[in-house]
C-alpha positions in Angstrom: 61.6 -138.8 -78.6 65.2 -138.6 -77.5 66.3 -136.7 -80.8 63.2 -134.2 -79.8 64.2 -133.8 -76.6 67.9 -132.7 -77.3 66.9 -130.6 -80.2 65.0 -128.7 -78.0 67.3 -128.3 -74.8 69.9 -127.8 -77.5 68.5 -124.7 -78.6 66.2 -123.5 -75.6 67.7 -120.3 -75.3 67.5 -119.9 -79.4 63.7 -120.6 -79.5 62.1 -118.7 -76.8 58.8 -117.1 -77.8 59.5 -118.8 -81.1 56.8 -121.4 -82.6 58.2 -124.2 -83.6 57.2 -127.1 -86.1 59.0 -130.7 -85.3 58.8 -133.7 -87.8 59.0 -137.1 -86.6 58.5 -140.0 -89.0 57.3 -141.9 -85.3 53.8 -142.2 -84.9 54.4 -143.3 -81.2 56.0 -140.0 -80.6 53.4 -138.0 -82.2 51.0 -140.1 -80.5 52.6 -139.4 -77.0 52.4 -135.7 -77.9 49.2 -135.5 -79.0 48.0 -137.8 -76.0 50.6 -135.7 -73.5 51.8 -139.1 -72.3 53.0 -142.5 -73.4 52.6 -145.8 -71.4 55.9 -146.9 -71.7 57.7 -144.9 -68.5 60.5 -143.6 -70.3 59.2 -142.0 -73.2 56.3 -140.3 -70.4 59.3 -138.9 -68.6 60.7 -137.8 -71.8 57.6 -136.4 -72.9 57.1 -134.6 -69.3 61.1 -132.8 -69.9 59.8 -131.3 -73.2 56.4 -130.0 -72.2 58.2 -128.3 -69.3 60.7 -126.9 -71.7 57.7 -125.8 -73.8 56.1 -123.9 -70.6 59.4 -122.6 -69.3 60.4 -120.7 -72.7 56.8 -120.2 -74.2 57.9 -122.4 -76.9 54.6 -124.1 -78.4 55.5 -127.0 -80.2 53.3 -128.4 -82.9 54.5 -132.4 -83.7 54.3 -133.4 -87.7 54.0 -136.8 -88.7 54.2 -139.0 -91.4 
């Protein structure tokens, strides 16, 4: 979630308007995407930081798993 979460404030300005396609070999970070929260606390907050990023630059993610 951590990796997602830098890749995507990394290159925030880079991706606005821009679809983008992630891969994660983590089904609990899919999971938390496709659920749009996890229980554990810090992978929610986590969670929370990109889904604003994905508002704030009209970046719509799409999460791919294994």
């Amino acid at each position: 979630m951590m990796a997602v979460l830098g890749a995507l404030k990394s290159w925030e300005d880079l991706l606005s308007k821009q679809c983008v396609v992630l891969f994660t070999d983590s089904e609990a970070v899919r999971g938390a995407f496709l659920k749009s929260w996890s229980a554990k606390e810090d992978s929610d907050l986590l969670t929370s930081l990109i889904f604003d990023i994905e508002a704030r630059f009209e970046v719509p993610v799409w999460i791919q798993g294994p």
